[in-house]
TIFIKE-52291 format. One record per residue (C-alpha): residue number from 1; x, y, z. Coordinates in Angstrom, 1 decimal, padded with zeros to 4 digits, always signed. Layout:
REM TIFIKE-52291
<atom NUM; <X; Y; Z>>;
...
END
This chain:
REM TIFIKE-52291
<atom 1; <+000.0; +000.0; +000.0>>;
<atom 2; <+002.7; +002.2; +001.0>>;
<atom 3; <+004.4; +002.0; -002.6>>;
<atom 4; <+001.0; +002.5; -004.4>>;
<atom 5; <+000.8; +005.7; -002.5>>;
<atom 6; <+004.6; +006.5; -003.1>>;
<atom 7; <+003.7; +006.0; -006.6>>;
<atom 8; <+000.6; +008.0; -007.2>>;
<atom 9; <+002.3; +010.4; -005.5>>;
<atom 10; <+005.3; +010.2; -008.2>>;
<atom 11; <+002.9; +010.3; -010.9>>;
<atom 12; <+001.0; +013.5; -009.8>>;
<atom 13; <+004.4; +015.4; -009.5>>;
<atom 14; <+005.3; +014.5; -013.0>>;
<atom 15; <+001.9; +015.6; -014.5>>;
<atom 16; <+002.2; +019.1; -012.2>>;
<atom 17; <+005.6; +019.4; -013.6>>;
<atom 18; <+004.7; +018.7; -017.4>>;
<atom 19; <+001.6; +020.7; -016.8>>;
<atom 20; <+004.0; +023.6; -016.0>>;
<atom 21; <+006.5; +023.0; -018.5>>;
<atom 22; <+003.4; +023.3; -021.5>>;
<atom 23; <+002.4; +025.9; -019.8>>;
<atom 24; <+006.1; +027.8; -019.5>>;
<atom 25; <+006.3; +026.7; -023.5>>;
<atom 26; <+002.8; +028.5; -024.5>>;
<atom 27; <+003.3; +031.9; -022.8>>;
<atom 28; <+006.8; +032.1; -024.5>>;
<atom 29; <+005.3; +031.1; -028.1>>;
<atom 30; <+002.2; +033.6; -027.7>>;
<atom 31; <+005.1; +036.3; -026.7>>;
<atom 32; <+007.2; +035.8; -030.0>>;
<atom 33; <+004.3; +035.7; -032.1>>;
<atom 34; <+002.8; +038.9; -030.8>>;
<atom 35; <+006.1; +040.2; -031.6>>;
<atom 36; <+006.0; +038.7; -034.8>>;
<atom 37; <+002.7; +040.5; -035.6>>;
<atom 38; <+004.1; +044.3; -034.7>>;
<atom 39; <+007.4; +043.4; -036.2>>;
<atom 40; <+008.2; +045.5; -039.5>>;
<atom 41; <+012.1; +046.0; -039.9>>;
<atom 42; <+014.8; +043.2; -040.8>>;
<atom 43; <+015.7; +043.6; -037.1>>;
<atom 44; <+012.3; +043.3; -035.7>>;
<atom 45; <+012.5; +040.2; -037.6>>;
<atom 46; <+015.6; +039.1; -036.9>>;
<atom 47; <+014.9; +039.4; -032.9>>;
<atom 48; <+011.8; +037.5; -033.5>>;
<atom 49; <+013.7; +034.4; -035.1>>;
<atom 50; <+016.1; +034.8; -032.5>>;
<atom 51; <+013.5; +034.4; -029.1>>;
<atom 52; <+011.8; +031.2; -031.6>>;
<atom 53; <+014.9; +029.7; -031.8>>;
<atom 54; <+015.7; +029.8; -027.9>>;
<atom 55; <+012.6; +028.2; -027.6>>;
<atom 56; <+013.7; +025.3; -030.1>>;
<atom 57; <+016.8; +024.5; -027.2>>;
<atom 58; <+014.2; +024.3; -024.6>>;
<atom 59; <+011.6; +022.3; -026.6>>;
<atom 60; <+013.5; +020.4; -029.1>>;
<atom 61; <+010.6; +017.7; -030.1>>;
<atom 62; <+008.4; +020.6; -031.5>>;
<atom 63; <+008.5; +021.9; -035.2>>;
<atom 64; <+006.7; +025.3; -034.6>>;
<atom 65; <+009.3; +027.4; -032.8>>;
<atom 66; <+011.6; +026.4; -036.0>>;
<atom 67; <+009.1; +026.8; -038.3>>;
<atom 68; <+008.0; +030.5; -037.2>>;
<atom 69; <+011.7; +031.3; -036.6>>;
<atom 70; <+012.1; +030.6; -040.3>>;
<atom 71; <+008.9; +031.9; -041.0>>;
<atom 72; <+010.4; +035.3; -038.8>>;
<atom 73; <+013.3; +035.4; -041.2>>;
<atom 74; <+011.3; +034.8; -044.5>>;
<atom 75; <+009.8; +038.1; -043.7>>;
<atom 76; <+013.3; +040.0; -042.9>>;
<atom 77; <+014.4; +038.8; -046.6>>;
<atom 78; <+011.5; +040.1; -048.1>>;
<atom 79; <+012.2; +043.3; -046.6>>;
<atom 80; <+015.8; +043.6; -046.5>>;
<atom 81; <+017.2; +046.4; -048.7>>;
<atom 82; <+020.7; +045.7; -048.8>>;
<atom 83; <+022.7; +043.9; -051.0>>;
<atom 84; <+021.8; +040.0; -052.6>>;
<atom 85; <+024.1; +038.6; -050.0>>;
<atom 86; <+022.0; +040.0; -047.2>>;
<atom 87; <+019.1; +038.9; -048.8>>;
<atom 88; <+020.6; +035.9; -049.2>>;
<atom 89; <+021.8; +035.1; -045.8>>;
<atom 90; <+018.1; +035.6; -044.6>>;
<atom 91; <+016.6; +033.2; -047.1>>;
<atom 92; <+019.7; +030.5; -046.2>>;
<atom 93; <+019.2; +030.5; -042.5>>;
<atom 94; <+015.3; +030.4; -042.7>>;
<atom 95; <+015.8; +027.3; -044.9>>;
<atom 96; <+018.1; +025.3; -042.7>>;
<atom 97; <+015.2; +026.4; -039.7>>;
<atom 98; <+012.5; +024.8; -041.7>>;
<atom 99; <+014.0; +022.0; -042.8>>;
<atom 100; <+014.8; +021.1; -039.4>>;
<atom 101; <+011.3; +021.7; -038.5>>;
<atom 102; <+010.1; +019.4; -041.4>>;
<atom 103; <+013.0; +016.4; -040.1>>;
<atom 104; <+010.4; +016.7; -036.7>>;
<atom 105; <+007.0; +016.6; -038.6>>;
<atom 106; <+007.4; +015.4; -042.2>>;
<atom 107; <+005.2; +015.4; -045.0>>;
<atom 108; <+003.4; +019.0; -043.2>>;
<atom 109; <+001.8; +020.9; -045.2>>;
<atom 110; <+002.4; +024.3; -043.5>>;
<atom 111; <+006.1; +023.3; -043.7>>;
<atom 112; <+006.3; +022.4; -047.0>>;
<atom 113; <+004.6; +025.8; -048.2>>;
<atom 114; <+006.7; +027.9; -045.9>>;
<atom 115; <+009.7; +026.1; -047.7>>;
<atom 116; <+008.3; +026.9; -051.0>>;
<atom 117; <+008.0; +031.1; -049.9>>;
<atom 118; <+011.5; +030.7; -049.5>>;
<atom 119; <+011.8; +029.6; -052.6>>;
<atom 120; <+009.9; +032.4; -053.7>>;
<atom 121; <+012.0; +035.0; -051.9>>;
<atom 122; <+015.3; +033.7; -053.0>>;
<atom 123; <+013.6; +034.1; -056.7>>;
<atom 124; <+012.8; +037.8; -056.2>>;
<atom 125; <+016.2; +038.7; -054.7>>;
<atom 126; <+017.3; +037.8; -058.1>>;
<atom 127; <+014.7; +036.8; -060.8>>;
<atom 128; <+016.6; +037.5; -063.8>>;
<atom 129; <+018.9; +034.5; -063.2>>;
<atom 130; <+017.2; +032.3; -060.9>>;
<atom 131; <+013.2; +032.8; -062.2>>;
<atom 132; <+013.4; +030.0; -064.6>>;
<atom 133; <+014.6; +027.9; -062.0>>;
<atom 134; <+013.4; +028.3; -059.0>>;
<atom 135; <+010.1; +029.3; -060.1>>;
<atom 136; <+009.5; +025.2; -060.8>>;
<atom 137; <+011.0; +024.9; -057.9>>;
<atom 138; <+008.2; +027.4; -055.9>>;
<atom 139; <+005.8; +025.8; -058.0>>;
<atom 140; <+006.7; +022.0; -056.6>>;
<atom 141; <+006.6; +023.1; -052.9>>;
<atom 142; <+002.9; +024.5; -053.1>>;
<atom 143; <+001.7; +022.0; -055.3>>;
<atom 144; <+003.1; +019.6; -052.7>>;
<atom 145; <+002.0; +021.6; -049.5>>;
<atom 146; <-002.0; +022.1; -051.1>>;
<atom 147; <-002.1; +018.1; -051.8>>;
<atom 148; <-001.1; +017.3; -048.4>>;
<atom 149; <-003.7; +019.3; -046.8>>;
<atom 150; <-006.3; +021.0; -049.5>>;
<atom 151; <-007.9; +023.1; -046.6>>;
<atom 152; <-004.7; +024.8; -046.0>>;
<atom 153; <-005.1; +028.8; -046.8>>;
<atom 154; <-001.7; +029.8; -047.2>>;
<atom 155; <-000.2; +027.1; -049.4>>;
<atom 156; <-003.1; +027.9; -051.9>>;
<atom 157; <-002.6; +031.5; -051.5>>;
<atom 158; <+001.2; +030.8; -052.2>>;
<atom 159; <-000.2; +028.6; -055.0>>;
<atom 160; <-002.5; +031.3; -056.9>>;
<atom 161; <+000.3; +034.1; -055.8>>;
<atom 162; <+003.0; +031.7; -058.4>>;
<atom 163; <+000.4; +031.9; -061.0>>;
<atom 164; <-000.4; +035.9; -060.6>>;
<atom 165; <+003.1; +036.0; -061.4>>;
<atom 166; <+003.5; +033.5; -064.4>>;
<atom 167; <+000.8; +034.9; -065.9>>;
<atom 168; <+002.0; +038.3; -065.6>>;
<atom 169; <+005.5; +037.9; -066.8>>;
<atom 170; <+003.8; +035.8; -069.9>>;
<atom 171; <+001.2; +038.2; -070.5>>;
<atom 172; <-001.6; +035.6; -070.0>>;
<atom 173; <-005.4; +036.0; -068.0>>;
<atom 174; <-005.0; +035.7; -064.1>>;
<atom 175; <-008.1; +034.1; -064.3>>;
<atom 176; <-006.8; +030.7; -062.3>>;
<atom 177; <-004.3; +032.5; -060.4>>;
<atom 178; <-007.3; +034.9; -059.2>>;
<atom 179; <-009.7; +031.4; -058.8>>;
<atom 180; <-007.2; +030.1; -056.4>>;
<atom 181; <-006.7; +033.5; -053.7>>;
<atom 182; <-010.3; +033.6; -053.9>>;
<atom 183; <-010.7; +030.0; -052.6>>;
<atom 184; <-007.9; +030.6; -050.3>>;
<atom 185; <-009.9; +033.5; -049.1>>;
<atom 186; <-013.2; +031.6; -048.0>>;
<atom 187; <-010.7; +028.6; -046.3>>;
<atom 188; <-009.3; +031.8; -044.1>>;
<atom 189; <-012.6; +032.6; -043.3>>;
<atom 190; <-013.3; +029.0; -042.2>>;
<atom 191; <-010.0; +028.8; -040.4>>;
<atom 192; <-010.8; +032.1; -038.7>>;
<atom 193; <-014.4; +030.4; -037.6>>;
<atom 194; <-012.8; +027.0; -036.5>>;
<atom 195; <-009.4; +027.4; -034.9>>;
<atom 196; <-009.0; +028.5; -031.4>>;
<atom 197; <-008.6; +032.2; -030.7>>;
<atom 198; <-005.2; +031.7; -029.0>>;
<atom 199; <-004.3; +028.6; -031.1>>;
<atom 200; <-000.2; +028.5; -031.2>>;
<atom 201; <-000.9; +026.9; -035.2>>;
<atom 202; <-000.4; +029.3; -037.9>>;
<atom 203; <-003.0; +031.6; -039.3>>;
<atom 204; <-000.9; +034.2; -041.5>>;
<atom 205; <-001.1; +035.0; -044.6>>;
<atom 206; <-005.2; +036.7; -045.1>>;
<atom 207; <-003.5; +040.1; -045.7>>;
<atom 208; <-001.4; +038.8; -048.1>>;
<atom 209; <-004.2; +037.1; -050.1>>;
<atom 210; <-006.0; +040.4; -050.1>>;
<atom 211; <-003.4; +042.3; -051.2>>;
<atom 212; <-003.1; +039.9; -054.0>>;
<atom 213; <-006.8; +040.1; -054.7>>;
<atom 214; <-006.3; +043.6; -055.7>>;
<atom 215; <-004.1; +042.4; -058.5>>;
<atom 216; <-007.0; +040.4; -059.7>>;
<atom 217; <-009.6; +043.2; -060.1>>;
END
């Protein structure tokens, strides 16, 4: 009797302490991504990636502090304005992020259309010699991310944000790039209605589809 006590006893410690430990892990991931929201400068950006990834050390089994460090430093290349090689630095660390993120939850589809924005970003830092390229490239990672999960906004925004820009450059209708951010639009509006309010999962990118939709009008 006296052991079954000891080891209830042993068990309820554990579950306080793991309690504690999720709870420790939470606060610190709604911090960052308030940051992340507010955040508009490469540094801002930068300090971002940095808090995600000190989260990573203390929480090594979960993908989403890499992936929203990445996803932090995805933003900083878009809005660095200094030379390729900056850009470039950006884009290479926030690859490495992800693709650790993706060794701890493979086949994701968030983490497969975060590594195809990258794509995208290291295309626009130089697109007169890498657009032919990496645009297939881009084009691989959405198509990948929307059949893993078709009710994923952001990999079809990515998706119809590709073919906005194929079409443009080839002077064709945007009429299935424009199909494609409107559907992404109603599956944000889902999202918004389903997911929890403080949900740590991602939820980016209506903005972005909006801004886009403008394109399309």
């Amino acid at each position: 009797m006296k052991k079954y006590s000891i080891f209830i006893i042993a068990m309820m410690l554990i579950s306080l302490m793991t309690q504690a430990s999720n709870e420790a892990y939470e606060k610190a991931m709604r911090k960052e991504l308030q940051q992340m929201k507010v955040a508009k400068s490469p540094d801002d950006f930068k300090k971002v990636a940095n808090g995600f990834s000190r989260i990573s050390e203390m929480v090594p089994e979960e993908w989403l502090p890499d992936y929203y460090a990445g996803l932090a430093l995805v933003n900083a290349g878009f809005r660095s304005q200094g030379r390729l090689e900056e850009k470039d630095a950006f884009f290479t660390q926030a690859k490495k992020l992800t693709d650790k993120a993706a060794e701890k939850s493979p086949n994701n589809s968030e983490i497969v259309a975060l590594q195809g924005y990258i794509t995208m970003g290291e295309l626009s830092a130089d697109p007169n010699s890498r657009g032919q390229h990496l645009s297939g490239v881009a084009m691989q990672f959405f198509g990948k991310a929307v059949d893993l999960n078709r009710q994923n906004p952001r990999a079809i925004m990515m998706l119809g944000q590709m073919e906005l820009g194929m079409a443009q450059f080839f002077g064709q209708e945007p009429g299935k790039a424009c199909g494609l951010i409107s559907a992404s639009l109603k599956l944000f509006e889902k999202e918004e209605n389903t997911k929890e309010e403080d949900t740590l999962l991602p939820t980016w990118g209506k903005e972005m589809a909006l801004q886009i939709k403008e394109s399309c009008q």
